[in-house]
C-alpha positions as CSV (number, residue, x, y, z in Angstrom):
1,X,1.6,-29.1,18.5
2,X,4.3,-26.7,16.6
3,X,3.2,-24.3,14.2
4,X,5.0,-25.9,11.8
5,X,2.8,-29.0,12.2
6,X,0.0,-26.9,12.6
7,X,0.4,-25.0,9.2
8,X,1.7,-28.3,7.2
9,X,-1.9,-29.9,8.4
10,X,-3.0,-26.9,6.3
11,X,-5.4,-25.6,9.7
12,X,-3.2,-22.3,10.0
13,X,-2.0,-21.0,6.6
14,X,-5.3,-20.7,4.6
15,X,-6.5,-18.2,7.8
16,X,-3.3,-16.2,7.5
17,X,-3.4,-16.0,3.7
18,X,-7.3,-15.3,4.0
19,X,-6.4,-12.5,6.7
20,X,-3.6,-11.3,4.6
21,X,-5.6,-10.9,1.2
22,X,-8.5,-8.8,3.4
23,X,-6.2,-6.6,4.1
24,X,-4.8,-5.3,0.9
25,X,-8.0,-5.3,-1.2
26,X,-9.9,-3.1,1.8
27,X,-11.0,-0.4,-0.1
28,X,-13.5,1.8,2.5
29,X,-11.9,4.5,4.8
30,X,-14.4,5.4,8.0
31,X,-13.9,9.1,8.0
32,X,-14.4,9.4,11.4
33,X,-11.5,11.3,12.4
34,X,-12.2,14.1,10.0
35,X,-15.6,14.7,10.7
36,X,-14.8,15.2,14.4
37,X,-12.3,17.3,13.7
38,X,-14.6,19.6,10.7
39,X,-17.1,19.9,13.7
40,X,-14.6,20.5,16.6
41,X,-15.5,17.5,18.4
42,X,-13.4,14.3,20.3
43,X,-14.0,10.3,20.6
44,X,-14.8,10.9,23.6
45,X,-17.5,12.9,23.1
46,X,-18.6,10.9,19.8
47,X,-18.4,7.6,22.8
48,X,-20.8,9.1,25.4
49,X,-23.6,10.9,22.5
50,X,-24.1,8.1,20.8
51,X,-23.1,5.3,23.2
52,X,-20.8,3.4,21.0
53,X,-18.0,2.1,23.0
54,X,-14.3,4.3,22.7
55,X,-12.8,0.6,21.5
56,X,-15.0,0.4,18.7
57,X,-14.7,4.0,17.7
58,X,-10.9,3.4,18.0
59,X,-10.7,0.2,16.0
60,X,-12.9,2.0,13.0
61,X,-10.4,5.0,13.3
62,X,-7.5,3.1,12.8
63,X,-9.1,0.8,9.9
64,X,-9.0,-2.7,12.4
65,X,-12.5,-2.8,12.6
66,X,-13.8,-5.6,9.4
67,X,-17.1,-4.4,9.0
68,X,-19.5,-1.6,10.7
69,X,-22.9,-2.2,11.9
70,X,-25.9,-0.1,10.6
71,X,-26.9,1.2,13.7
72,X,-23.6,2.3,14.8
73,X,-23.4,4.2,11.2
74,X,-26.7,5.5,12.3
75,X,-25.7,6.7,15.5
76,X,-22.5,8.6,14.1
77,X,-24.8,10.1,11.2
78,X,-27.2,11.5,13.6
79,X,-24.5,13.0,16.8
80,X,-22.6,14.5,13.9
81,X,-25.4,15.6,11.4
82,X,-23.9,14.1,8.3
83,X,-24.8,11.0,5.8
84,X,-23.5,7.8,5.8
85,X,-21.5,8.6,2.6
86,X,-19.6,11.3,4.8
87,X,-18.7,8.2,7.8
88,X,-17.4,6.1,4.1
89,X,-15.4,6.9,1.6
90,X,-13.4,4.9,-1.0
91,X,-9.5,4.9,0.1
92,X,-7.6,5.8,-2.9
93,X,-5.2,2.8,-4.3
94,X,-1.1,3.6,-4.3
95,X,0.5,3.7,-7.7
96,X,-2.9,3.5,-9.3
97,X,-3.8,-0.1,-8.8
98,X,-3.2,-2.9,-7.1
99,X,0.2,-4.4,-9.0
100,X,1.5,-1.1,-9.7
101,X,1.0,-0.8,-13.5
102,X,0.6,2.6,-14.5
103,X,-3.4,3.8,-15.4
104,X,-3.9,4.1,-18.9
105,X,-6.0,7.0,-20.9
106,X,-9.9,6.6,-20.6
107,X,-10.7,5.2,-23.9
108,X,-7.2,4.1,-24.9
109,X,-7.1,0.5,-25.7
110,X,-5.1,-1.7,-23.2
111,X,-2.7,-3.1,-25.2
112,X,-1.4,-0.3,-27.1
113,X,1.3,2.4,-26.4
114,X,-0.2,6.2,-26.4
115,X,2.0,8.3,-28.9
């Protein structure tokens, strides 16, 4: 079967547009990489004290990982003496939002020009 076929069945292209749409509204950055650094510390290391595998500490590091498990955010909280909020932090959105329009003044109303 082609993947033409295969997406015209309409099997294929609802994954692909789910997968894409995950992507770009991901909002929460694992801070993992700076905390080791802050206490002088590698993934290896981070690996073997808590004994969460180096592929999973990779794929969290480099934002592949969907989701983290509560006991792995345990484990990380504990070897490097922080709270979870430390391990999670809301990424920042490029040019202020999602479509790109420019963020308005707090209390300014929407529709209206500032002067």
């Amino acid at each position: 079967m082609s993947n033409a076929v295969y997406i015209a069945d309409g099997q294929y292209l609802p994954y692909m547009v789910s997968s894409v749409v995950h992507m770009e509204t991901s909002m929460i950055e694992i801070r993992v990489d700076q905390l080791l650094a802050e206490h002088g510390r590698t993934f290896y290391w981070l690996a073997k004290e808590t004994g969460i595998s180096h592929t999973t500490l990779w794929r969290l590091k480099k934002g592949k990982a969907l989701g983290i498990n509560f006991e792995t955010l345990e484990k990380m909280c504990q070897a490097l003496k922080c709270q979870p909020g430390d391990v999670l932090a809301l990424a920042h959105m490029k040019n202020g939002s999602k479509n790109g329009a420019k963020k308005r003044a707090p209390g300014s109303p929407a529709g209206k020009k500032q002067k």
